[in-house]
C-alpha positions as CSV (number, residue, x, y, z in Angstrom):
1,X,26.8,41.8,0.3
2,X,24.4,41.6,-2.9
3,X,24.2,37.5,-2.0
4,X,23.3,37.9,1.6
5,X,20.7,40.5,0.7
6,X,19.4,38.0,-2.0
7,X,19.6,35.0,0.2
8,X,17.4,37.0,2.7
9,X,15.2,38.1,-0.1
10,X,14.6,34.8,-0.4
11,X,13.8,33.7,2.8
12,X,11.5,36.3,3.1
13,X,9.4,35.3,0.3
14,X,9.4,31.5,1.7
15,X,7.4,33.1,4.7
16,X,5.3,35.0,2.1
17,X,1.1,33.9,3.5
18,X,-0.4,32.9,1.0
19,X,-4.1,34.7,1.5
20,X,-5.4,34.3,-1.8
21,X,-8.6,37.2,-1.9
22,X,-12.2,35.6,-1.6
23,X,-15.5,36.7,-1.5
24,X,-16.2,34.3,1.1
25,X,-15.8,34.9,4.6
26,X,-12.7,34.3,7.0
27,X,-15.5,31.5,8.4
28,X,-16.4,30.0,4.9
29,X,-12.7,29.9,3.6
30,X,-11.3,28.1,6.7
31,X,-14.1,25.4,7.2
32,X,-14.4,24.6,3.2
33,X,-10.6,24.4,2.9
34,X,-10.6,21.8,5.7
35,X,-13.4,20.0,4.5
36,X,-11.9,19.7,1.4
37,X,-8.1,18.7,2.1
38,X,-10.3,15.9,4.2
39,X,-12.1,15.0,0.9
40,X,-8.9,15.3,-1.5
41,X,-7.4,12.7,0.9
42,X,-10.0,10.6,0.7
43,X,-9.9,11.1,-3.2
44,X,-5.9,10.1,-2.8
45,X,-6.4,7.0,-1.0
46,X,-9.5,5.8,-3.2
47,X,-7.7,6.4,-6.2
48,X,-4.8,4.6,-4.7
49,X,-6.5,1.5,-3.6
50,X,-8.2,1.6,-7.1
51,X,-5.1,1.0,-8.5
52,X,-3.6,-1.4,-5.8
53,X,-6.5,-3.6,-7.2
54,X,-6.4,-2.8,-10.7
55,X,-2.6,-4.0,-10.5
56,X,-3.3,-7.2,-8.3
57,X,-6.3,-8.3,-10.0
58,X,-6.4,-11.9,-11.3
59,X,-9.0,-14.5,-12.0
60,X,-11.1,-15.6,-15.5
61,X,-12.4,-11.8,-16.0
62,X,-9.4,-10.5,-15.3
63,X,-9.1,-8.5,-18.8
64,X,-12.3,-6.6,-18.1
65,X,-12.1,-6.3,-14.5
66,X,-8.3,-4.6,-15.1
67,X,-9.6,-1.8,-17.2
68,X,-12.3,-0.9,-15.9
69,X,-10.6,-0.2,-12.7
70,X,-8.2,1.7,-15.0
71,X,-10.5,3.7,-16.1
72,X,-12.1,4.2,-13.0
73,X,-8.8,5.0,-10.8
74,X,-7.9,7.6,-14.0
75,X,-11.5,9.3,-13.3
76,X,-10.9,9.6,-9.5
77,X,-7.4,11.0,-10.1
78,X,-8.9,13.8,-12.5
79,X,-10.6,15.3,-9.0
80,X,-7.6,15.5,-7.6
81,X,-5.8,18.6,-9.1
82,X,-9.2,21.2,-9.4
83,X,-9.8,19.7,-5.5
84,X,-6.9,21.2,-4.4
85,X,-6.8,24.3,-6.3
86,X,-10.5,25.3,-5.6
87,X,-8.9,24.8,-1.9
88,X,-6.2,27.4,-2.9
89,X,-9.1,29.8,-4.7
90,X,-10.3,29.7,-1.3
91,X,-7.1,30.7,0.6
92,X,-6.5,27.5,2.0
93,X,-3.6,25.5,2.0
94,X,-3.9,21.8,0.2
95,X,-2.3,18.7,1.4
96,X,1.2,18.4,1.0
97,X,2.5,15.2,1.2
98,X,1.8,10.9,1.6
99,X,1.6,11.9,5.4
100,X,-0.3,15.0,5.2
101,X,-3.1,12.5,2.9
102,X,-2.5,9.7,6.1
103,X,-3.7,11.9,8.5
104,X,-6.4,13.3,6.8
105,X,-8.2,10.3,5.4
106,X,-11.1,8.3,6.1
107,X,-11.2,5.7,3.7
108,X,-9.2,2.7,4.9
109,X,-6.2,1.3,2.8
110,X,-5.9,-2.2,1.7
111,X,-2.8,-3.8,2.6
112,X,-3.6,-7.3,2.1
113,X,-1.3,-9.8,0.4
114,X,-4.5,-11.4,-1.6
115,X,-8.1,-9.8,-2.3
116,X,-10.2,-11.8,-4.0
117,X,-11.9,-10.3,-7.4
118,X,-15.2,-10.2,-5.6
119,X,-13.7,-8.3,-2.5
120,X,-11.7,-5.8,-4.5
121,X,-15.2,-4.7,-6.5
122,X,-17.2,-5.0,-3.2
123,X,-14.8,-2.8,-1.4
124,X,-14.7,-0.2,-3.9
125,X,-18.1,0.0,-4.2
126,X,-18.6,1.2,-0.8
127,X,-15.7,2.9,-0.7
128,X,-17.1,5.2,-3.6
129,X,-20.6,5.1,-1.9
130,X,-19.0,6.4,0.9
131,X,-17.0,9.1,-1.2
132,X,-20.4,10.3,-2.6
133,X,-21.7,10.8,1.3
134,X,-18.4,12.5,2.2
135,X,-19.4,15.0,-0.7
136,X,-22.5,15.8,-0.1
137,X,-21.8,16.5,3.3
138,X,-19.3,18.9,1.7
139,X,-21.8,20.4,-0.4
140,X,-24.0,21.3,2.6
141,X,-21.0,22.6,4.0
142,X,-20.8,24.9,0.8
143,X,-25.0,25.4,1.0
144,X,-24.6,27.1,4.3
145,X,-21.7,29.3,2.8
146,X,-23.2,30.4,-0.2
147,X,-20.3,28.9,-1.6
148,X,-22.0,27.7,-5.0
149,X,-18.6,27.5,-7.3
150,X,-17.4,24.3,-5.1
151,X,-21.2,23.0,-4.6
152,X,-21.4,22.8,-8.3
153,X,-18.2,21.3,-8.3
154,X,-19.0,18.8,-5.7
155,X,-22.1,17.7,-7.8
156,X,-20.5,16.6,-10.9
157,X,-18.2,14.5,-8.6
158,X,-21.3,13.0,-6.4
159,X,-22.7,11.9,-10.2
160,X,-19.2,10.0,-11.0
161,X,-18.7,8.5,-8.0
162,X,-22.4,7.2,-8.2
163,X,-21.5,5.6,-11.7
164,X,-18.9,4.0,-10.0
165,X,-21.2,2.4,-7.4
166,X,-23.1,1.5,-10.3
167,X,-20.7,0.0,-11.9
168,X,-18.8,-1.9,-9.8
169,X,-22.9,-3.0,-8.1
170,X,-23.4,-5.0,-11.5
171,X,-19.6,-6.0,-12.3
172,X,-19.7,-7.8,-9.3
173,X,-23.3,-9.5,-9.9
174,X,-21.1,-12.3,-11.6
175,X,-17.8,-11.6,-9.6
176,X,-16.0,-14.8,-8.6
């Protein structure tokens, strides 16, 4: 008897919501959360490619090409986790899985057999470039909200993806 009750316990609290309390309206919470899951996906699959490059990377400035997309797929990782919980401070739900990221991203993967050096750093450029626009449609999202905790957010990410633009721009002045 005291495992059944505890079995159904348990099932109960697997159906638990999870409605975390906001300040933000019903509204707000749903169309942020979205927005976001869309940008964390993007985030996965940038991050991804980053280092689908960073591993496959060849060619005379190989060293220096290797690191900094090391350094640069470890810096679009870091988004990942306070993405997904500010989603959860919302109420939201974050992505769950590989597939749940599939569905939800924009950003196309790179399943080629070769890149070139110059491709990979072109790629990711606008790939980035288009990460920062994806944001600050996100942060006019949050503007019309009133939702300044994931607007400030957002901007410290617009400014690091930009330095990645950067980046990669004059890496691959002299990419062969």
């Amino acid at each position: 008897m005291a495992k059944a009750n505890k079995a159904d316990k348990g099932k109960q609290l697997r159906k638990a919501p999870l409605k975390t309390p906001s300040a933000l309206g019903d509204d707000a919470r749903r169309d942020i959360s979205a927005e976001l899951n869309t940008l964390l996906a993007d985030v996965f699959a940038l991050y991804l490619k980053t280092k689908n490059f960073h591993w496959h990377m060849s060619g005379p400035h190989f060293r220096d090409y290797h690191l900094l997309l090391d350094e640069q797929s470890d810096e679009i990782y870091a988004t990942t986790d306070p993405i997904a919980e500010r989603v959860r401070k919302l109420g939201g739900t974050s992505l769950r899985s590989i597939g749940d990221i599939a569905r939800h991203q924009r950003l196309a993967d790179n399943d080629a057999d070769f890149v070139t050096p110059a491709d990979m750093l072109a790629e990711l450029r606008e790939d980035n470039a288009r990460l920062a626009d994806y944001m600050r449609k996100t942060h006019e999202l949050c503007d019309e909200y009133n939702d300044v905790a994931t607007a400030s957010l957002l901007e410290n990410w617009i400014d690091e993806a930009e330095k990645r633009v950067w980046f990669l721009f004059e890496t691959g002045r002299g990419a062969e």
